[in-house]
C-alpha positions as CSV (number, residue, x, y, z in Angstrom):
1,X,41.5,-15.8,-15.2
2,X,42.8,-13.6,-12.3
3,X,42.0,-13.9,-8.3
4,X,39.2,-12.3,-6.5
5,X,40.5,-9.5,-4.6
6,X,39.5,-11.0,-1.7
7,X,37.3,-13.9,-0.1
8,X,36.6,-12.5,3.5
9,X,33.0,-12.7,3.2
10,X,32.9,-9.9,6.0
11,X,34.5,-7.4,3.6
12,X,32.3,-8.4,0.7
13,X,29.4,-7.8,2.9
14,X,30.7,-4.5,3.9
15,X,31.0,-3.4,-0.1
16,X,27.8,-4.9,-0.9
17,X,25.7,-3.0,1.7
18,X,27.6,0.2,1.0
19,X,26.1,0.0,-2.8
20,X,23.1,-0.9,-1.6
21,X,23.0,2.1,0.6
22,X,24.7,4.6,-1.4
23,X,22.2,3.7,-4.2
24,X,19.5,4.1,-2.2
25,X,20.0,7.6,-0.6
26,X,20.7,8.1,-4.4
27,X,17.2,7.7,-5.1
28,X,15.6,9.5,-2.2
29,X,18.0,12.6,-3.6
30,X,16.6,12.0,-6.9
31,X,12.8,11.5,-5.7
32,X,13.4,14.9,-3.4
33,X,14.5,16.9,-7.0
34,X,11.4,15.5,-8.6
35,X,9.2,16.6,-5.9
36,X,11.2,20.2,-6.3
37,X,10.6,20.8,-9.9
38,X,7.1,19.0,-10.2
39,X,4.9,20.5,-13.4
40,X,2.2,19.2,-11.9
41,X,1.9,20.5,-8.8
42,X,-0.4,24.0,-8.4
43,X,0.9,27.3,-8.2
44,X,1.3,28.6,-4.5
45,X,-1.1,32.2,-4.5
46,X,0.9,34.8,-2.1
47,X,-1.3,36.3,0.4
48,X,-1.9,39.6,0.5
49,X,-1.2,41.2,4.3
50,X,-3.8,39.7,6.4
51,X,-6.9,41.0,7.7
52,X,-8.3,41.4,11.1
53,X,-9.4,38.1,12.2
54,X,-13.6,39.0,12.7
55,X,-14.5,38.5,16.9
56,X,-14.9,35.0,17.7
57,X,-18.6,34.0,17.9
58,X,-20.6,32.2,20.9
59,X,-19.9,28.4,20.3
60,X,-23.5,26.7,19.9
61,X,-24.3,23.4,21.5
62,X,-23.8,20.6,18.5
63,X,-27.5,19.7,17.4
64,X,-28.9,16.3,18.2
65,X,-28.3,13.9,15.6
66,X,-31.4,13.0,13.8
67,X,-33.6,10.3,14.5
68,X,-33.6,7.5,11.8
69,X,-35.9,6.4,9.7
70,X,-36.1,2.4,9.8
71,X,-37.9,2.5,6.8
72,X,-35.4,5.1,4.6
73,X,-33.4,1.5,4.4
74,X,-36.8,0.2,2.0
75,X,-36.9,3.7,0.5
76,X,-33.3,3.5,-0.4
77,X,-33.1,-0.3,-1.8
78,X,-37.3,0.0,-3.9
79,X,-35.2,3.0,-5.5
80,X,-32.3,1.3,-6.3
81,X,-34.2,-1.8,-8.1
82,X,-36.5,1.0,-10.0
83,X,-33.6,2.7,-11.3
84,X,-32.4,-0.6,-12.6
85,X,-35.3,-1.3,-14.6
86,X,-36.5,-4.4,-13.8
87,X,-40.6,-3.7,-13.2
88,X,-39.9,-6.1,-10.1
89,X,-42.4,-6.1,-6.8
90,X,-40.2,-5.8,-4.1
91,X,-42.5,-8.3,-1.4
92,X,-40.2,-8.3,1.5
93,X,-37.1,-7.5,2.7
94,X,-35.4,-8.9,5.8
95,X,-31.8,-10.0,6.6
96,X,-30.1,-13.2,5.5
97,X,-29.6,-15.5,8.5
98,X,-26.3,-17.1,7.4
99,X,-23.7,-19.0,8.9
100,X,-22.0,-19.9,6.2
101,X,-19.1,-17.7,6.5
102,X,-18.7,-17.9,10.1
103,X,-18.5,-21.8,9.3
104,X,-15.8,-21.6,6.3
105,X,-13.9,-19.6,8.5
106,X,-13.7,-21.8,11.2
107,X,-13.3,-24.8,9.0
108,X,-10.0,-23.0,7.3
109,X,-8.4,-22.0,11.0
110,X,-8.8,-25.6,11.8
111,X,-7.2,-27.0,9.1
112,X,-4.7,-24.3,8.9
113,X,-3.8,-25.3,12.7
114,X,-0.1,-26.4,13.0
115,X,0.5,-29.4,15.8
């Protein structure tokens, strides 16, 4: 058995993090040739010289933004159920009033509270 070359852990520290680093900027180098030589990636089209840009036109005000539809939402959802194929009569639809996550959440906060 032979001796450690040394057992200032301040010196092993300093090798360690060298390879660490020295690996790592390794890698980047190798990531940046990949990204370099990269069969994948589309063929850049030159330009031919550019043309004269066309005038500016007037900017237009942006158009108001159209008024919805409160019942596109019932359009939307009797479609979906049709295209499923059930034959179902859609009677009503209306939101679910529900608590129930608001009250599981609380109930994991609390007992997840540290004292």
């Amino acid at each position: 058995m032979h001796q450690p070359a040394t057992t200032n852990p301040l010196i092993i520290m300093c090798i360690n993090m060298t390879i660490v680093f020295a690996v790592l900027i390794g890698l980047s180098f190798m990531i940046k040739f990949i990204h370099m030589i990269d069969p994948t990636k589309p063929k850049e089209k030159k330009e031919e010289a550019p043309k004269a840009a066309p005038a500016a036109a007037p900017v237009a005000a942006a158009p108001a933004a159209p008024a919805v539809d409160p019942n596109l939402n019932i359009a939307v959802i009797s479609a979906a159920v049709a295209a499923y194929g059930l034959g179902a009569k859609i009677v009503a639809i209306r939101p679910i009033e529900s608590a129930g996550w608001k009250n599981v959440g609380r109930a994991n906060g609390v007992q997840n509270t540290v004292f």
